[in-house]
C-alpha positions as CSV (number, residue, x, y, z in Angstrom):
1,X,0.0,0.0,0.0
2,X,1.4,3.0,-0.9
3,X,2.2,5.9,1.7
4,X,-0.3,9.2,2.0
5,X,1.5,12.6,0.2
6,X,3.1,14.4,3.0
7,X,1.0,17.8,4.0
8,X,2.9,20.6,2.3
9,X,5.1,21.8,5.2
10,X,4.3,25.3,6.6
11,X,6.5,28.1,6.1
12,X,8.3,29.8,8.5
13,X,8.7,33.2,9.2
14,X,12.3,34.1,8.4
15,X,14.6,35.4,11.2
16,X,14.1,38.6,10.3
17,X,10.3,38.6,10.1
18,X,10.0,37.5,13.7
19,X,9.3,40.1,16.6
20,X,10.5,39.9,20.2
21,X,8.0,39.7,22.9
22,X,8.6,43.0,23.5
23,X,8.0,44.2,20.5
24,X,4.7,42.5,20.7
25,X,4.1,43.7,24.4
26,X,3.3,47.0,22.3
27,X,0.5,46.0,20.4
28,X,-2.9,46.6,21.7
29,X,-5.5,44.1,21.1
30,X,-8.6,44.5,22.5
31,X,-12.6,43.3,22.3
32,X,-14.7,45.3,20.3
33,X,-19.1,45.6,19.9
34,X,-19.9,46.8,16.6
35,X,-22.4,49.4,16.7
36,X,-23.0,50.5,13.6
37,X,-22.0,49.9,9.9
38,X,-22.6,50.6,6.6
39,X,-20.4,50.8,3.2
40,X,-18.3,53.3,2.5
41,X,-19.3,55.1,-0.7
42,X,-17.1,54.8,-4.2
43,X,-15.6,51.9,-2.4
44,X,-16.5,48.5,-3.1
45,X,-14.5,46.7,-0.4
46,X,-14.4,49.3,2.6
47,X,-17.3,49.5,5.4
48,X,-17.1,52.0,8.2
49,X,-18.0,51.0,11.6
50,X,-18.7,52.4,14.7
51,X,-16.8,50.5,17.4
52,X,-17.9,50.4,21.3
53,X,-14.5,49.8,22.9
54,X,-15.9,49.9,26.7
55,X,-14.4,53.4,27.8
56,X,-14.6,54.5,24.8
57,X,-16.7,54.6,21.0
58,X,-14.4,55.0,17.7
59,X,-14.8,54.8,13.7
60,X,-12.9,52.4,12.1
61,X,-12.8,51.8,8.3
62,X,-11.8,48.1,7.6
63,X,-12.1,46.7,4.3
64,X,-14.6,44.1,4.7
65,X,-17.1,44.9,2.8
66,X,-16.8,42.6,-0.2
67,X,-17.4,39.7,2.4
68,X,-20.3,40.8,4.9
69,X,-22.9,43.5,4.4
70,X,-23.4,45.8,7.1
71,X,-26.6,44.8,9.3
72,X,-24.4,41.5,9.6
73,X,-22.3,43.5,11.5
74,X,-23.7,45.4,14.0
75,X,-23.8,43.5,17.5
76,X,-20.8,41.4,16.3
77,X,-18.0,41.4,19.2
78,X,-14.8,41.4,17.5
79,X,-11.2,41.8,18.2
80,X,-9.4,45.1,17.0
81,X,-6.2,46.6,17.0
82,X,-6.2,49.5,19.4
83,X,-3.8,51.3,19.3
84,X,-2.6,52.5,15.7
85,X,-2.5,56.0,14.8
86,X,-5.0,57.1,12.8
87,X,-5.3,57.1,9.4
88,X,-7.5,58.5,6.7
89,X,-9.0,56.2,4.2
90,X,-11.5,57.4,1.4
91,X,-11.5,60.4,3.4
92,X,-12.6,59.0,6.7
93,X,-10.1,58.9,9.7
94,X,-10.0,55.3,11.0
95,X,-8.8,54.7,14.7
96,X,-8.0,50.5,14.6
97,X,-7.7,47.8,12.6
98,X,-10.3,44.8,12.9
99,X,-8.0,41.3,12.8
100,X,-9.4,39.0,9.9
101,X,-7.6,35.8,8.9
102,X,-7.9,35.6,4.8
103,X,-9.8,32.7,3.3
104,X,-9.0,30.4,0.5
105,X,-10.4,32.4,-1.3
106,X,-9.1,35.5,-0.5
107,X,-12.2,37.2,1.3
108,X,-11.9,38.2,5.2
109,X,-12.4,36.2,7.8
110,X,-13.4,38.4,11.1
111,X,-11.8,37.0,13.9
112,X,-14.2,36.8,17.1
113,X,-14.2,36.0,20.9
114,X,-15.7,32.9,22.0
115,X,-18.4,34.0,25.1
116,X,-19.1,36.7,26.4
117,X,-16.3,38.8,26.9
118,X,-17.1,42.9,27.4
119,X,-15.8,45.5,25.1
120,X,-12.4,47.6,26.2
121,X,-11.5,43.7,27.4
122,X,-7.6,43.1,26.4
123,X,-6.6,40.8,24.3
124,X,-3.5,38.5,25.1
């Protein structure tokens, strides 16, 4: 009987791809409640949201919006990226990123927090 094809291996980050842990210390990633959403107009992948963060609310413009329409949204807890500095994208300032994984097929995947954990809650 002849042996199963070996997975393909994964690929590992190069040495000088790779962080320290201090480096990632920085990074702030925190639970999120979507409040509100809709799509960003002349853009066909962006959506704008309006985060609830615990202390406080933010927009962030995340470009999601070829892979969920915006009512899905709302109520969603998510996890975000706190702590960038701002930037503006089709004219809107964004404060975060939302963390996605990409699927086969490209598309965003939004990643989410198993229970119920309460927005402003750090990630770790």
């Amino acid at each position: 009987m002849p042996a199963a094809p070996a997975p393909d291996a994964p690929v590992a980050a190069s040495a000088d791809e790779r962080i320290s842990i201090d480096e990632f210390a920085k990074v702030q990633l925190k639970v999120a409640k979507v409040l509100t959403a809709e799509r960003v107009p002349k853009s066909k992948k962006l959506a704008k949201l309006w985060i609830d963060l615990g202390a406080e609310q933010r927009t962030i413009v995340a470009g999601i919006a070829e892979a969920y329409e915006p009512e899905t949204l709302v109520g969603r807890t998510i996890v975000i990226v706190a702590n960038l500095k701002p930037a503006k994208l089709m004219g809107i300032e964004s404060n975060g990123m939302i963390l996605a994984a990409t699927g086969d097929d490209g598309r965003p995947m939004l990643l989410s927090v198993d229970g119920q954990a309460a927005a402003g809650t750090k990630v770790k």
